[in-house]
N, C-alpha and C positions, 0 to 999 in steps of 0.2 A: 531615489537614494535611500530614503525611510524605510523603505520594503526590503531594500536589500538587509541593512539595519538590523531588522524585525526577524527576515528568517538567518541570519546570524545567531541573533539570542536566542532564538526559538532551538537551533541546533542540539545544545547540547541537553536539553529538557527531551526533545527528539530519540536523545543519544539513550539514555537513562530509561525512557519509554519503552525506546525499542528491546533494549536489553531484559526487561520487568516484565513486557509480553512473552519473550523468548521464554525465560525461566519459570514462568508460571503457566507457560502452555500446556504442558503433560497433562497439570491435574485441572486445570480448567475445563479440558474436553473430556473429563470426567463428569462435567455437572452442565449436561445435556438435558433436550425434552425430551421426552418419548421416542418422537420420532428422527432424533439426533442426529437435527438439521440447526439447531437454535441453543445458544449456551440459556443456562439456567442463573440467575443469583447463587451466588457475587460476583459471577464475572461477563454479566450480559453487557459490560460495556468495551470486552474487548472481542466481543460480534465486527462483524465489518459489514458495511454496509450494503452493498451493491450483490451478495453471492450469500450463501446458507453455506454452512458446515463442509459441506463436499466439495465446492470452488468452484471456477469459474470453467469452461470448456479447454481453455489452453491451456491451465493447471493439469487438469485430468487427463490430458492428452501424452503432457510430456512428463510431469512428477507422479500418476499414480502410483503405488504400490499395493499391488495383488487387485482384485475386480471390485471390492467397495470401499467407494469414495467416503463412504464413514464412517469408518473402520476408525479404532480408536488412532493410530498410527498415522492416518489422512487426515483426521483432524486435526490430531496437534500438529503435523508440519504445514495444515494449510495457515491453522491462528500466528506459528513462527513467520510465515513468509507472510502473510497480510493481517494478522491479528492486531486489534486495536484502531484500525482505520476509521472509526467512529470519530474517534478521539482527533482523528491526524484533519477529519474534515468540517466537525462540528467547532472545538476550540481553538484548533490552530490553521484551520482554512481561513477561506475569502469566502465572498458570495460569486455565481458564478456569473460574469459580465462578458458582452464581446470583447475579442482579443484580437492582435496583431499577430502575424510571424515572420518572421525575419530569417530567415535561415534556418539555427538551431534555437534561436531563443525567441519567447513566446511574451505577451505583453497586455496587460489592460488599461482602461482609462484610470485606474485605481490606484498604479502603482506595483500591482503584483505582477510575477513574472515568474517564467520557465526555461531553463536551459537543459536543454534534451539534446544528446549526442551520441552515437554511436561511436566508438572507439576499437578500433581493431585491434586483435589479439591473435591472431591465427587467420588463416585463408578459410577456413572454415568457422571460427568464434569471433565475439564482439561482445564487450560490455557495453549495455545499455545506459550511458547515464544520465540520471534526472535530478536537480535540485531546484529549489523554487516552489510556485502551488501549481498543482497538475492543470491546469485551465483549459486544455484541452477533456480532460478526462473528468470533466465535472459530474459530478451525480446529487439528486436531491437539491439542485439552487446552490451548491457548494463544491469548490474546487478545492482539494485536501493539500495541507502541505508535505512536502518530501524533499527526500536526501535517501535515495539510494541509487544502489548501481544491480544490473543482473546482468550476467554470464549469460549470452545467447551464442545459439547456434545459426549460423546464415541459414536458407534453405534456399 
């Protein structure tokens, strides 16, 4: 029940983050390395952790626009859609433990939890939703926390 609690408060700090990453993505993916894969200071800490500047295989598959992934353009829609997950796994995660599942919701001996569901929208779409800390999708000894939902296509 504490956990539930926790990512309650944590929400709207969530909400405010998420928005502060969107709005400051443009000019962040301005202040790349070299090889502009890796933000530069002062904004390496809305890097994500798991992927480099160009994204992940299923990002580049279905959102690229035009053949490079690091194109000023792919950057900053990759930092909008995952920018700051540093943040979402280092301060506001768990550490990452075995879990239960239950159907749609996901569970540790710690108290954290995941509810992931698919919700139909069309015979062809589904919004994806996830709130909770991702426990399945740990990276680094850390499972991030979340609240969002994505628009998918069945295949």
């Amino acid at each position: 029940m504490m956990k539930k609690f926790l990512w309650l408060l944590l929400l709207p700090v969530n909400l405010v983050f998420s928005i502060l990453c969107t709005v400051i993505s443009p000019l962040a993916a301005c202040f790349v390395t070299p090889d502009r894969r890796h933000l530069r200071s002062p904004f390496k800490w809305l890097d994500t952790v798991d992927n480099d500047l160009s994204g992940d295989d299923g990002w580049k598959q279905e959102h690229l626009i035009g053949t490079d992934p690091l194109s000023w353009i792919n950057r900053t829609r990759w930092l909008i859609r995952n920018g700051g997950n540093k943040i979402s796994y280092s301060a506001f995660g768990c550490l990452d433990t075995p879990y239960t599942q239950q159907g749609f919701y996901y569970a540790n001996a710690g108290g954290y939890w995941l509810y992931r569901r698919p919700l139909p929208v069309t015979s062809k779409r589904f919004i994806d939703l996830f709130i909770g800390w991702n426990l399945p999708g740990a990276k680094y000894g850390r499972a991030k926390y979340t609240s969002s939902f994505r628009l998918k296509t069945k295949l």
